[in-house]
N, C-alpha and C positions, 0 to 999 in steps of 0.2 A: 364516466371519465376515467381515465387511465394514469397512472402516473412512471412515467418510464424508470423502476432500479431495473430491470432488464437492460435499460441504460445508466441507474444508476451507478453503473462500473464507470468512475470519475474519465467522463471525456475531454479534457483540457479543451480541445479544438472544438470549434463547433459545425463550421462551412464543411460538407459534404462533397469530397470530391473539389473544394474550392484550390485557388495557387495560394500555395506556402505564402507566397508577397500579401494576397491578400486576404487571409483567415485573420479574424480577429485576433487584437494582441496588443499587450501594453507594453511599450518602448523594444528596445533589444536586448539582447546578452549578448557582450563582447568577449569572446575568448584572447585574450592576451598567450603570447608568445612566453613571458617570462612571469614571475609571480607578483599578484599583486603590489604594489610598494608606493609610498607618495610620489615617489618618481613619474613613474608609471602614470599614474590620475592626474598628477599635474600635466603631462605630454597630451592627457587625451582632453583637456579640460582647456590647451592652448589650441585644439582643434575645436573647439565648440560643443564639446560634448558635455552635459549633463547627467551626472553620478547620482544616480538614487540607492544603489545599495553594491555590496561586492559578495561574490562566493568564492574564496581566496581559498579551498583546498583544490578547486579546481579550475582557478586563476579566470573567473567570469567578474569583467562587472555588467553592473544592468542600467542600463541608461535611457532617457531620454534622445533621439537623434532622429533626423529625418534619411527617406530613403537613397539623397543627394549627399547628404554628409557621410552615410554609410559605405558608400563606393571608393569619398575620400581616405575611407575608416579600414578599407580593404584593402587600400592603395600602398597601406603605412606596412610595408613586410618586413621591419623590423620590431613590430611593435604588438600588431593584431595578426591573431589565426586564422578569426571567423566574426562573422557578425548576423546574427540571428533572430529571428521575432521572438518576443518572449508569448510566446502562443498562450489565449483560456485555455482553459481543459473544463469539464465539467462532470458530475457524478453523474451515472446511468442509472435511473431510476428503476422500480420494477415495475413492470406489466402489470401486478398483481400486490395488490398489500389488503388484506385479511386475516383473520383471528383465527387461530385453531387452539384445540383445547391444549392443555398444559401436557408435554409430553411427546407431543407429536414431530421427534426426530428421526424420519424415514433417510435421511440423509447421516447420522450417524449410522444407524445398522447397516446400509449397501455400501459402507465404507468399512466396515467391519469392526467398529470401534471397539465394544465391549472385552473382544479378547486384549488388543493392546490397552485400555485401561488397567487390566489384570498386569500388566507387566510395567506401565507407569500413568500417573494421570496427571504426569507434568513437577518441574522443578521450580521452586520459586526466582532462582538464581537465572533463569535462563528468561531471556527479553526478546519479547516479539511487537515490531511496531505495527501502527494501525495508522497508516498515512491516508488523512481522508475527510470527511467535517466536521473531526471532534469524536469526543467520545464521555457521554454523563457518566460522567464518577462515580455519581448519588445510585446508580444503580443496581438494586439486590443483587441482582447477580454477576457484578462486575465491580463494586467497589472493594473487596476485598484482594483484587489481582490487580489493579492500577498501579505502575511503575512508579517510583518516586525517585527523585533522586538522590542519593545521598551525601552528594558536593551541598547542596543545598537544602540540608535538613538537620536540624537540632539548633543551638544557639553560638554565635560567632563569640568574637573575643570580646565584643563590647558587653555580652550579654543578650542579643538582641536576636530574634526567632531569624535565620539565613531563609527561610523561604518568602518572607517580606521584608528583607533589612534593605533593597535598592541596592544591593553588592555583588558582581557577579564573584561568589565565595567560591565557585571549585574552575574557575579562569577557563571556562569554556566557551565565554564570548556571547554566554547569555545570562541577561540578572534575571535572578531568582524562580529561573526553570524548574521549581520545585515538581511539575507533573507536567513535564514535555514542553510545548510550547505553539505557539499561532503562530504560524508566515502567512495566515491570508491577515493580521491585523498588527502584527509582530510585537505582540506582547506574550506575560507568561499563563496565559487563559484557554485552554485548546477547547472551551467545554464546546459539546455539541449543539448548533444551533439551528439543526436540519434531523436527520434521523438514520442516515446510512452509515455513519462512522460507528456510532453503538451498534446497531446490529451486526456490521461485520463484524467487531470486536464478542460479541456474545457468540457467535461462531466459531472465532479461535479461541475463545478461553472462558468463557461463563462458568462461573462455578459451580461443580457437578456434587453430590453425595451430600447435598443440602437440603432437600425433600422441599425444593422453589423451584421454579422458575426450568430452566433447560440447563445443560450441559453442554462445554465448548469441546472441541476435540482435543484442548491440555487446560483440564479443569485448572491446574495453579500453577501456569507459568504468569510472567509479568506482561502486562500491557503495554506499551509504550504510548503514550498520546502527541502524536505530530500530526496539526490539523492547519489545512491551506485551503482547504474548500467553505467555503461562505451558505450560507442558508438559501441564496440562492442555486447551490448549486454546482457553483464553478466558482476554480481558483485559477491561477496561471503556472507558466512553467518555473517563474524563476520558484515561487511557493514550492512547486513538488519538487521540483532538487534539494531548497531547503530541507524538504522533511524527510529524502531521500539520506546528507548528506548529515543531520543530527542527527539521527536513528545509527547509522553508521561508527560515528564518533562516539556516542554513549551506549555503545554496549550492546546495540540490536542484535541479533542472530539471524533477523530477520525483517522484512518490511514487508506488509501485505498492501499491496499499489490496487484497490480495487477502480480503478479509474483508465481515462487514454481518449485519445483521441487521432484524427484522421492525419496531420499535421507530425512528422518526423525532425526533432532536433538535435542535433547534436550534442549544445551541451546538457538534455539532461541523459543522453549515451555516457558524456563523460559521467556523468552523476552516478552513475548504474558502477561505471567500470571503476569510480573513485570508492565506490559502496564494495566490491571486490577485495580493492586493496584492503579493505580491514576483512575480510574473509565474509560480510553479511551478503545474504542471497535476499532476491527481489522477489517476490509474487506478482505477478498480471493478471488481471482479470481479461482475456481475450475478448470480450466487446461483447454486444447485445444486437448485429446487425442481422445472424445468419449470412454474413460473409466469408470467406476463403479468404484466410489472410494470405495465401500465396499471389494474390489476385491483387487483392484492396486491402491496402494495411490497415493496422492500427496501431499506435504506440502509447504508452512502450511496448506492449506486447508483442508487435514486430523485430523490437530489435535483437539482436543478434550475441550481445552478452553472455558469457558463458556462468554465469551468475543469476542470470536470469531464469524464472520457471512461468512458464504461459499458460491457462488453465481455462479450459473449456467447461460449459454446463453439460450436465445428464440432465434427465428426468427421473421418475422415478417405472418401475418394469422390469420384467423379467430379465431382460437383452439390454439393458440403461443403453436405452435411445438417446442419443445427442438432443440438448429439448431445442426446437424448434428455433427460438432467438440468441442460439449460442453461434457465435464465429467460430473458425477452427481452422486448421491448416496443419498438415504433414508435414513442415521442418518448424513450422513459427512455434504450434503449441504442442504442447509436452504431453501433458496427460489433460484427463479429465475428471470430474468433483460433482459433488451432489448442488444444482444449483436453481432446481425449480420446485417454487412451492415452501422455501426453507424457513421454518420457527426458530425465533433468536429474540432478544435482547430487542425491546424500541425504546427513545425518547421519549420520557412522559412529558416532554417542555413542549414538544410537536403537535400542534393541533393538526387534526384530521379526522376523518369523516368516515374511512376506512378502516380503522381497528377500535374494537370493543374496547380492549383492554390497553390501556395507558403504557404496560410495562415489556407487554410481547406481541411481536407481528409476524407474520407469513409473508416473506418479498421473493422475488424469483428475478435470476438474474447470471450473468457469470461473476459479478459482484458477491453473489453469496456460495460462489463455488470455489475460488480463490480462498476466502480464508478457510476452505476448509485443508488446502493443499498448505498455506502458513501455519496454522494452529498443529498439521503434522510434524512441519520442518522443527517447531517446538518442543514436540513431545520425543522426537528422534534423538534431538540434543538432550535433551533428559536423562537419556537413558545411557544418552555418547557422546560426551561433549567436544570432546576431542575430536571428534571428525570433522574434516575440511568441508568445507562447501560444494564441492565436488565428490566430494563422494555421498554427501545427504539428497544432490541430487541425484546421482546415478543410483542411489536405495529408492524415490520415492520411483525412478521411472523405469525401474527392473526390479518391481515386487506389485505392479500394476494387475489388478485382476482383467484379463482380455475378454474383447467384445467386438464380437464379428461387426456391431455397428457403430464400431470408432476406427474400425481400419480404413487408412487413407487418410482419415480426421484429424487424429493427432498420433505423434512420433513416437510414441511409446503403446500405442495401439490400445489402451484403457485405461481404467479407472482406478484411483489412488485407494488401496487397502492398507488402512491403517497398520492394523494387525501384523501383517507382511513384513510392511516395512521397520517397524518398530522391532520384531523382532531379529531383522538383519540388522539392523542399529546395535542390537545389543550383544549379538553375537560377533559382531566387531572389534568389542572394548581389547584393548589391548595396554 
């Protein structure tokens, strides 16, 4: 039996090739023309519509409507932009999940880590999120780098602990987000209740020079925990903009999106380009189809955001072969990352059949090639905070180590060198 994180790179959409109209999806996203306001919900609510929730930085609500009332909903061009599915997505499982002994990061050395270690192994001040199914707290080599929030940490005025008082204490529109938060159940809980969010997160930051467990590519930056995917699997779109557009607002530098699907929407583009406006950059995991995304998209990893970074799998060989189940495409994806066969961080809550050991697994995937390209943008800011998001991309994809067999592949012709880049990061600081 096989279980796909090859596909476990979170595919929101599920239908193959199916129409936009009819991929699964729960209600719509209404882009509104002006910003959310009672005004507004009362006008769309004297049309028949049905408000389950709003993402008012980037003027969506998400509603209940059918495909008749949505025409009416198109109709209103002083009112509505757009009206759209709120498409599943779901995480791309790997091909492969098995045990290997403690140590076995073939994927840190063809990236070249060890020299950039030497020059930083990450800042604690600098946040990287982990949008995906969660991510265990409890675990060795990841509880000590869990983001927390500070709006909602110590004791309010009553005397009363802010990360349980019922209060939203630092007015960010979520009570007691003490350690991120859940848009697939929308409480303050993101633990991981599947297996793919902790591992990716132990690939961008697991705690290294501890003599446990594996090392992330920024041993001590922060995690951020924003989880939309459900133990099944799949979450929906309005969820990934959420965790898109929190990550954003509290401080991310980054968001590693190891998910996507076939299904292109608008507003989580807006989501990407609202993530911009605060200067956070997105990571993609480019898919698990062995598709030409010039051909057959995927999103987000298709879109077009200049904030965006797309990340193809390697293998591991002399020449880092494209592995096999990696997408790719010459303008969509950017470079390329260690993404098969990769040791990281598991859920010990996860029953399965497949790893020895409760605490680390072997998954293969572009799921696990992505955070390797996050956990850089991390360790870049570490050393140069100051630098735009444009210019930490144009470090990771002009300090690429080239590879006669990623030309064509992707746009930057190889593979992310830590090392490289980290040191033009630093030679930067001004």
């Amino acid at each position: 039996m096989k279980i796909s994180i090859a596909s476990l790179f979170v595919s929101l959409a599920l239908a193959s090739g199916a129409h936009a109209a009819q991929a699964p999806h729960k209600g719509y996203l209404i882009k509104l023309k002006k910003p959310v306001t009672s005004r507004s919900l009362s006008a769309l609510s004297h049309l028949g519509v049905q408000v389950t929730n709003t993402i008012p930085e980037i003027n969506i609500v998400v509603a209940n409507t059918t495909p008749q009332l949505n025409d009416k909903l198109t109709a209103q061009a002083d009112l509505v932009e757009y009206v759209v599915p709120n498409y599943y997505r779901k995480a791309f499982a790997s091909k492969d999940i098995y045990e290997k002994e403690m140590g076995s990061l073939w994927g840190m050395r063809s990236i070249n880590a060890a020299p950039a270690w030497r020059l930083s192994t990450g800042d604690p001040s600098i946040v990287v999120a982990v949008s995906d199914t969660g991510v265990y707290h409890g675990h060795m080599d990841l509880q000590k780098n869990i983001w927390t929030n500070a709006g909602e940490t110590g004791l309010d005025a009553n005397g009363k602990d802010k990360s349980k008082n019922k209060i939203d204490d630092d007015g960010n529109g979520f009570v007691d987000d003490h350690s991120g938060w859940n848009f697939e159940t929308n409480n303050n809980n993101p633990i991981d209740d599947h297996y793919h969010g902790t591992h990716v997160a132990g690939t961008i930051g697991a705690r290294g020079g501890d003599k446990q467990g594996v090392a992330g590519v920024a041993w001590n930056v922060k995690i951020m925990n924003v989880k939309f995917i459900g133990k099944s699997g799949y979450g929906t779109d309005e969820g990934g903009i959420g965790t898109i557009i929190y990550a954003a607002n509290n401080g991310a530098k980054v968001v590693n999106c190891s998910w996507g699907g076939d299904e292109p929407n608008q507003a989580m583009y807006d989501a990407i380009e609202y993530a911009k406006s605060k200067g956070t950059l997105v990571v993609a995991a480019a898919g698990n189809d062995n598709w030409n995304l010039e051909v057959k998209k995927q999103y987000p990893a298709a879109y077009t955001n200049d904030n965006l970074i797309t990340v193809a799998a390697i293998t591991g060989g002399k020449n880092m072969p494209l592995a096999t189940f990696s997408n790719y495409g010459v303008t969509t994806t950017h470079l390329a990352a260690p993404g098969d066969r990769i040791y990281s961080a598991f859920n010990p809550m996860y029953q399965t059949l497949y790893c020895e050991s409760k605490w680390f697994c072997t998954l293969s995937g572009t799921s696990m090639a992505a955070p390797h390209v996050a956990g850089a943008v991390g360790l870049i800011y570490s050393v140069n905070p100051k630098l735009t998001y444009k210019e930490v991309k144009e470090i990771l994809m002009g300090t690429v180590t080239k590879a006669d067999t990623l030309k064509g592949k992707v746009a930057s012709g190889g593979t992310l060198n830590l090392a490289a880049a980290v040191a033009r990061a630093k030679a930067l600081v001004r």
